[in-house]
Each structure stands twice: as C-alpha cells, then as structure tokens.
N, C-alpha and C positions, 0 to 999 in steps of 0.2 A: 885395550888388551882383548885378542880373541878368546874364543873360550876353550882352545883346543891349547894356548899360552897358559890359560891359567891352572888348567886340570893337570899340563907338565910341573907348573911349577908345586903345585900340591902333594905332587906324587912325593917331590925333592922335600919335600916338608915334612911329609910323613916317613920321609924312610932316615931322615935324621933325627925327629922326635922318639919314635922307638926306640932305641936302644937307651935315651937319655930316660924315658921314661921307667923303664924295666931295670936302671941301676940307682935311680934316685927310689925306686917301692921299695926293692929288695935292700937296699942298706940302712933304711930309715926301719922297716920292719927290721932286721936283723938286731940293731942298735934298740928299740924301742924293748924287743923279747930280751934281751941281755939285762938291759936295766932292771926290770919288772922281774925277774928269775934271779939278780944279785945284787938287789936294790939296797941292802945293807953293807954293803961295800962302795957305795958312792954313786954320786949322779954324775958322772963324767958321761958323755956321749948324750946326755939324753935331748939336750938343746939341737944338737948337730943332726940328731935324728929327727928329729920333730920339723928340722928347716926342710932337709929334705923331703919328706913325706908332703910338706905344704910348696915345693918347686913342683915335685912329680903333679899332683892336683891343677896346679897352674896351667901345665901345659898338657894337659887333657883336657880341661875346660879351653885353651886358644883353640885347636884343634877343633875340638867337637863345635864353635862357634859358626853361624851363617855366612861369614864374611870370608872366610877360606871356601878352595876347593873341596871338597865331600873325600878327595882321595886322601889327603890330610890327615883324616880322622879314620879312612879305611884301611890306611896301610895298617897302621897300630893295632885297628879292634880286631882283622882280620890273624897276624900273629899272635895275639893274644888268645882268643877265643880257638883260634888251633891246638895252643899246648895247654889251655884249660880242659878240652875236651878231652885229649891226650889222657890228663891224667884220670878222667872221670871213666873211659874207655879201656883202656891199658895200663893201671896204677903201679903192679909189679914193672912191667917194662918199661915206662918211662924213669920209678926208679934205679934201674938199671943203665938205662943208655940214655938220661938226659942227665944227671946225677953228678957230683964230680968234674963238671966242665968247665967251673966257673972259678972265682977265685975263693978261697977260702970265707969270708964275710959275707959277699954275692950265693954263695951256694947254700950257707944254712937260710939265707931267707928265703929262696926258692925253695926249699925242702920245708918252711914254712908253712909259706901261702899256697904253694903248687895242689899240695890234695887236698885241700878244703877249697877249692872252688874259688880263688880269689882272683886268679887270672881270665875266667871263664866270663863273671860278670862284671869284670872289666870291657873284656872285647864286646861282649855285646852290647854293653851302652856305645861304644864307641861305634859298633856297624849301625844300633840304631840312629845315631846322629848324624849318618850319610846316608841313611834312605830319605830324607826329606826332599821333595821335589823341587823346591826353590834354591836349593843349594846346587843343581845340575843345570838349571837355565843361564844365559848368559849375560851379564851386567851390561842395560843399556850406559849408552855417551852422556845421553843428557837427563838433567837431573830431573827429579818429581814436580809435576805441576805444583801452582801455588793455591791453595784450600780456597781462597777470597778471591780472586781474581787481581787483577794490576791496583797498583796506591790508584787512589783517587789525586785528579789534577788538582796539582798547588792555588790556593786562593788568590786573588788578584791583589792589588795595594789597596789603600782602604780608601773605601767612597768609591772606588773604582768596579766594573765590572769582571766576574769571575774567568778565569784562564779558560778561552775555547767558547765563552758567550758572546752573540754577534753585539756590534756597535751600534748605537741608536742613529736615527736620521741624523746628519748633520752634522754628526762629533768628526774633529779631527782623527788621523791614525794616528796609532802609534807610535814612539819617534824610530825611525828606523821601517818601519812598515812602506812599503811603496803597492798603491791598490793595483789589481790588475788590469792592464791596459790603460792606464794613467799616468804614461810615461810622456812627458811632452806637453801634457795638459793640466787649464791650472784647477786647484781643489775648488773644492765643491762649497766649502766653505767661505769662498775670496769671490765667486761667481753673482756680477749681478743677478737680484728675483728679477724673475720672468715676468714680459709683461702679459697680465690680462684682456681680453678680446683676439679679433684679429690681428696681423701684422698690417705696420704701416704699408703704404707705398708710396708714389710719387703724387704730389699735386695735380690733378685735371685727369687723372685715372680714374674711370669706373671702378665701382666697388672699393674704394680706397678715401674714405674720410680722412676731412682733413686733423690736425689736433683738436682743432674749437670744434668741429662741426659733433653734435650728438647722436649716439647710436641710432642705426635706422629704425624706422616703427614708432620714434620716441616723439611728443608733441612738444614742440615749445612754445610758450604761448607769445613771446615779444617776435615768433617771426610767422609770413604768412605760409601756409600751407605749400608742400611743394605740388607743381602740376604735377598730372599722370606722364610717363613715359608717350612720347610720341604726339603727343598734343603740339598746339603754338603757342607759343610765350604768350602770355598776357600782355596789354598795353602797358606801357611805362603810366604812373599813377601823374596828376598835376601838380604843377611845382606850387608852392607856395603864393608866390607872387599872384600869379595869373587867376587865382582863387580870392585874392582879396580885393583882384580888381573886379570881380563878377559879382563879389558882395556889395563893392558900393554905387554897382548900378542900380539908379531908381526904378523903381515894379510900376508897369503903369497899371492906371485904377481899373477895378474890376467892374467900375459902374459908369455907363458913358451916356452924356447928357448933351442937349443941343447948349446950356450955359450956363453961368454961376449960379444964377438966379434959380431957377430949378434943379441945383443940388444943394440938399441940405446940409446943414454945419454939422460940428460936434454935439453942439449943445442941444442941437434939434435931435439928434439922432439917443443920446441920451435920455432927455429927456421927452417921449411922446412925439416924435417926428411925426408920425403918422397924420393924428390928431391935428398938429397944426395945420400940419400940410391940408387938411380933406379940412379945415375951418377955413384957412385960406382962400383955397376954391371956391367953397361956397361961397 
C-alpha cells in the first residue's frame, strides 16, 4: 500500500470515528450526571452509561495508535480542540449558537463537559498522538531483519559428517550426489592403486626395465656388474667342461734333471735331502 493510500484512508477513519466518538462521551456523561443527581430513585441507566463511556475510550485509543494514519487521530483532536477552545474563548457565544442543536440527552451533556474544558483536552491528546514522526513515514514491503542471523545448518546423521562439511579422501558420495565432471567415469573408490616407480614399457627399450630386472643404481650381488655404456661386451666366461679338462692336465715338474738317479724321492726331500745328497758325493 502507498503512503498517499494509506493517509486517504485515514482521513475516511477519522471522519467516521468523530461523530461516534462525541455521541458515545456526551451520552455516557449525560446518563452517568442523571444517576449521581437522582441516585435515590434507581440505578436504571447507569450500566448503559458506563458501556458507553468505555466504547468512546476504545476508539480514541485505536485512533491515536502507531499502526493507523496520524489523519485518523487528527481529524477527531483537530474538531475537538476547536470547540474546546470555542468555549474557553467565547463562553457567552458558544452558549448561544452552539447550544440547543443537539438532541435533548446529547445537548445537556455538552452543556456539561463544553465549559469546563473536557473537549479541549481531549483534542489535544489526540493532535498530540499525530505529531509523532513515525506515524508520517511510509511502511516498508518487507519485514524486519532477523536479531541472530539465518538457523544454523541441520546436523548430519549420526557418525556421519555435519551438513556442508567436505568429505574425507576416499569416502564414497552421497547417494544421489554425482561429483563434478565425473560423469562417465568410474569412482575413485573401484580404481585400481597406482603403481609406484616409473611406467612400464616394452621389452628391449631403453630406459624401460624389465618386471625382474631391479631398480637402477641398485647392486645385486648374484649378478655381475653391468658394463659402462659404449664399451664392448666382455668375453663369454668358459663353459664348464673345457675347465675340467684343463684341470686334469699333468703340470710338468718344476725341476729338470738329466735322470732318475739324480732326483731325489719323497723321502729324501723330507727327510734331509741335502745332507744325503752332499754324503753321497762325497
């Protein structure tokens, strides 16, 4: 609703609460002075007056309220505070020509309250409950911030991680969750581990070991050392055989003599060889 809506329809509020208001005071007062002045003749009226008096009050407290237009509450204090002054200003005159206009019960209680000032501070409470500035500004659309900010996100299921906390390595998603760009592809969870080192390649490629063969740099000691790069192969080693036939060739002797006779035996060389030998000669 704009605010140039709401100040018309205030206006329409206040100009139909006056006249309600100015016949529920004047007949509750009329009714309330009657009883109190002929009060030994019955309490007839004085309920009826008393509702009234507490209607009138009702609707000078809606009126004067923050949640109406301020014109609401201005039309009322503004006629009221007119002919309270009226009578503070001009007492003979107003009772003269305001006097007599009403209906017989309506007019003794305005002849009542009129010169003692009870319509006067009526209107002014009412114009002062439209001077307030918040009553003239225009009611936003949307409602008042919230004091705390937004709820806190709902707890996850139990055991489980809280609503909006990332996932650890390796958990499955969610059911219903598809990760992004992982359409097509399988989870991360069903993927062979990676192997450690280099990548294979083909047998008899440089740089590409075989499965058996051990990291480079690394010594094994059951094989023999590899040559340097660019050198020439080594000889192929002797086969077995050819090696047992070289072992069981005879060594010739290390001592060579013109005949048996002049080489000595075991036993000579054991025992004192020399000695015989140099007895011998002699």
């Amino acid at each position: 609703m704009s605010n140039g809506a709401r100040h018309a329809i205030g206006v329409v509020i206040g100009l139909i609460v006056t006249p309600v208001i100015a016949v529920s005071l004047l007949f509750g007062i009329e009714r309330m002075t009657r009883y109190f002045r002929y009060f030994m003749q019955g309490d007839s009226g004085r309920w009826g007056a008393a509702a009234a008096l507490v209607f009138a009050a009702i609707l000078i407290g809606v009126v004067a309220g923050s949640r109406l237009s301020p014109l609401a509450s201005l039309v009322p204090g503004a006629f009221f505070s007119g002919v309270g002054l009226l009578w503070i200003a001009a007492p003979r005159w107003s009772l003269e020509h305001t006097s007599r206009k009403l209906p017989e019960t309506l007019d003794r209680g305005y002849q009542l309250i009129g010169p003692y000032g009870v319509l006067l501070v009526l209107g002014v409470a009412l114009l002062a409950a439209s001077a307030a500035p918040s009553r003239w500004q225009a009611r936003t659309a949307t409602g008042a911030a919230p004091r705390y900010g937004p709820p806190p996100a709902p707890m996850g299921p139990p055991g489980g991680p809280m609503a909006g906390a990332p996932r650890p390595m390796g958990a499955p998603p969610a059911p219903g969750h598809v990760p992004q760009g992982a359409l097509g592809q399988e989870p991360q969870w069903q993927q062979p581990p990676p192997q450690f080192g280099p990548p294979g390649g083909q047998f008899g490629q440089p740089g590409a070991p075989g499965p058996q063969a051990p990291p480079p740099g690394q010594y094994s000691p059951g094989a023999p050392p590899a040559p340097p790069a660019g050198s020439p192969a080594p000889p192929p080693p002797p086969a077995a055989g050819s090696r047992g036939a070289e072992e069981s060739k005879p060594k010739p002797s290390s001592q060579s003599g013109s005949g048996d006779d002049d080489a000595p035996g075991e036993w000579t060389q054991m025992y004192g060889g020399d000695d015989l030998r140099g007895g011998g000669r002699s």
